[in-house]
C-alpha positions in Angstrom: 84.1 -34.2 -143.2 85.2 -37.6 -143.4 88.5 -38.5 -142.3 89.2 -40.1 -145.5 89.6 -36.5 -147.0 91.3 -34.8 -143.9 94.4 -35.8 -145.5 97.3 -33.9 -147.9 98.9 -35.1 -150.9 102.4 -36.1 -150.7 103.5 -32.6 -152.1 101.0 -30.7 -149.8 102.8 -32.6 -146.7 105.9 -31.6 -148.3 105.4 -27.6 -148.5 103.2 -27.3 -145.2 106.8 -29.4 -143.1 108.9 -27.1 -145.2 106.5 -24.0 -144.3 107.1 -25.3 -140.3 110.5 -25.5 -140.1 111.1 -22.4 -141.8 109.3 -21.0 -139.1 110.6 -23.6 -136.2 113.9 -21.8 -137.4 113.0 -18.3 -137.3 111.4 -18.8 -133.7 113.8 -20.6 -131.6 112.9 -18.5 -128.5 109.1 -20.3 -129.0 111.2 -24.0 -128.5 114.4 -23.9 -126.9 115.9 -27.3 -126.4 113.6 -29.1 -129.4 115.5 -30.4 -132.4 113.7 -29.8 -136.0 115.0 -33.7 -137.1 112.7 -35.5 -133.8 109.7 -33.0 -134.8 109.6 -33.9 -138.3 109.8 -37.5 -138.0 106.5 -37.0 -135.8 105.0 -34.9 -138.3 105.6 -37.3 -141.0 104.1 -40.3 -138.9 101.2 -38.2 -138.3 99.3 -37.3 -141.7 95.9 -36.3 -139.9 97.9 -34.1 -137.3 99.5 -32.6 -140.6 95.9 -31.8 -142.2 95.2 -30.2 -139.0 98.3 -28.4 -139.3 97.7 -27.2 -142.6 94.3 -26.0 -141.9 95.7 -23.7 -139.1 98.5 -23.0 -142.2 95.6 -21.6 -144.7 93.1 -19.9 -142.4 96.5 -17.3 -141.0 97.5 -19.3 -138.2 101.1 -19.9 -138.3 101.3 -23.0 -136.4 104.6 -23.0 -134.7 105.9 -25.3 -131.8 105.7 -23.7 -128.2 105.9 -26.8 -126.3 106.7 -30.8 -125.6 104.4 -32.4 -123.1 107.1 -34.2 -121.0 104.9 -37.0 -120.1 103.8 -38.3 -123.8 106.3 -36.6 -125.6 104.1 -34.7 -127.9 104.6 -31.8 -129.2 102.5 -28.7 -128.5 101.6 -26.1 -131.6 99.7 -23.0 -131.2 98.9 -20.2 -133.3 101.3 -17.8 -133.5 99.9 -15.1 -136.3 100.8 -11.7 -135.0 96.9 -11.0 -135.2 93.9 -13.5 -134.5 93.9 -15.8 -138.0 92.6 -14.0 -140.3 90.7 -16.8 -141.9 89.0 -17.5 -138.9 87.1 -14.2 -137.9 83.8 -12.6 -137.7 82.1 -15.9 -136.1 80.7 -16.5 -133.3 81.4 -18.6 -129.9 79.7 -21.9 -130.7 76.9 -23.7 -132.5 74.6 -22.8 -130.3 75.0 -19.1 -129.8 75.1 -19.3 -133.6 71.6 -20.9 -133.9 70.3 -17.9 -131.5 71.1 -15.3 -133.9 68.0 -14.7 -136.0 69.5 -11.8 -138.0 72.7 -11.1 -139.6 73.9 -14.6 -138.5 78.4 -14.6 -138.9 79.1 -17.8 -141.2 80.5 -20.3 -138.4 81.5 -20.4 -135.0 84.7 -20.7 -133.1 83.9 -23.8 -131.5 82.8 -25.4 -134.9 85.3 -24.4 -136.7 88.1 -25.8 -133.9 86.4 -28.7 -134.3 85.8 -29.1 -138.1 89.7 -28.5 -138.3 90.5 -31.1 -135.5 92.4 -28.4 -133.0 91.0 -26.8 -129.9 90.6 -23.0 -128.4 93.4 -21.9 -126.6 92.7 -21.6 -122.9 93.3 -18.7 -121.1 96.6 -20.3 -119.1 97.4 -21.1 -123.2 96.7 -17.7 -124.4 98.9 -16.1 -121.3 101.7 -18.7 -121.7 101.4 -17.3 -125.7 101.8 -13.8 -124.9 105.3 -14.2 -123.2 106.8 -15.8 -126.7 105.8 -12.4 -127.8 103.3 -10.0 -128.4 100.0 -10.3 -130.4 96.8 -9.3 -130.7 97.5 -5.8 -130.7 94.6 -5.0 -133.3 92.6 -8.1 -132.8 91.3 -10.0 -130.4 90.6 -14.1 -129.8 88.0 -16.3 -128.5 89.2 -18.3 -125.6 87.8 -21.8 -124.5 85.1 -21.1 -121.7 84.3 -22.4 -118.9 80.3 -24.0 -119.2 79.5 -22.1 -115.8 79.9 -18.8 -118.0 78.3 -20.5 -121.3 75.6 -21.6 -119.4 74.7 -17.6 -118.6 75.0 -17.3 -122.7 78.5 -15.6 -121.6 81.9 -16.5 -123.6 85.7 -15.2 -122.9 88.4 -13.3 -125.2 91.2 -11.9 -125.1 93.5 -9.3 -126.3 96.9 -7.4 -125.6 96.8 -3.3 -125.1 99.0 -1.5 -123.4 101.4 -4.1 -122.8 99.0 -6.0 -121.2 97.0 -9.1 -121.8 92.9 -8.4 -121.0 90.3 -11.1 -120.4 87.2 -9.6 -121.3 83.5 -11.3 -121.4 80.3 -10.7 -124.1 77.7 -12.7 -125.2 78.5 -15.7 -127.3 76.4 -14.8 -130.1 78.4 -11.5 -130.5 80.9 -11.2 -133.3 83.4 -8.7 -135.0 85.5 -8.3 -137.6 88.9 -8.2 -135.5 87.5 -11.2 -133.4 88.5 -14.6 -134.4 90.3 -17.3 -132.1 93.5 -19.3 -131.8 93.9 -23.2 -131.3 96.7 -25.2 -130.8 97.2 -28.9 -131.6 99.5 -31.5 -129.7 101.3 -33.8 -132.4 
């Protein structure tokens, strides 16, 4: 897509900053400290971080603020859906391991959609840090970025919380399930 078209409509910026602070307010265990007035000046200055944003919105991601990066300032958003985004499942790991699937090939891949949307896979630090703002993936279960030693063996990394307890787990990258999709995050 060209970046001519990742881009919302005045009113579309308006509902998605409304949609965040909604949120932002809800969740201020997420972002002690941060002030919704310095956010949304950054948000408005920022209309392809708010496409982004918004496609993390409509997939079931519920972008919310976990973080500032003290050295640049920026803000750090992850996914924060109780489950993995439900827009976002039954794909894949990446191009590649979709390209290897010669039957009942899933729609898209993690990788490509992170990319497609302009965010990136949580890591696993990221996906740990997540799970002490509270609990999710419960039912489901996320991609997580991985490292190309593993990919290289046709290997990829999710994870999950049971028992009160976050799992890293392994499979094939061409593998996919219903209840598997993946989270991203975005720095704006």
């Amino acid at each position: 897509m060209s970046n001519s078209k990742k881009k919302l409509s005045a009113s579309q910026n308006g509902e998605l900053i409304n949609i965040l602070k909604i949120r932002f307010e809800k969740n201020m265990k997420r972002h002690k400290g941060i002030e919704w007035v310095n956010v949304q000046k950054k948000l408005e200055a920022s209309p392809a971080k708010l496409w982004s944003l918004n496609e993390m919105e409509i997939t079931g991601g519920e972008p919310d603020i976990v973080g500032v990066d003290k050295k640049t300032g920026d803000y750090i958003f992850y996914d924060c859906s109780a489950e993995s985004p439900k827009g976002r499942r039954s794909i894949c790991y990446d191009h590649e391991a979709l390209e290897k699937r010669k039957e009942n090939k899933p729609a898209n891949s993690a990788v490509e959609m992170a990319n497609d949307m302009g965010i990136e896979l949580l890591t696993e630090e990221q996906y740990r840090e997540l799970q002490q703002l509270g609990e999710f993936d419960l039912k489901t279960s996320s991609w997580i970025l991985t490292p190309p030693a593993i990919r290289k063996l046709n290997g990829a990394l999710f994870c999950d919380r049971r028992y009160n307890t976050v799992f890293l787990y392994h499979n094939g990258a061409e593998s996919y399930y219903a209840a598997r999709g993946f989270r991203g995050w975005l720095r704006v």
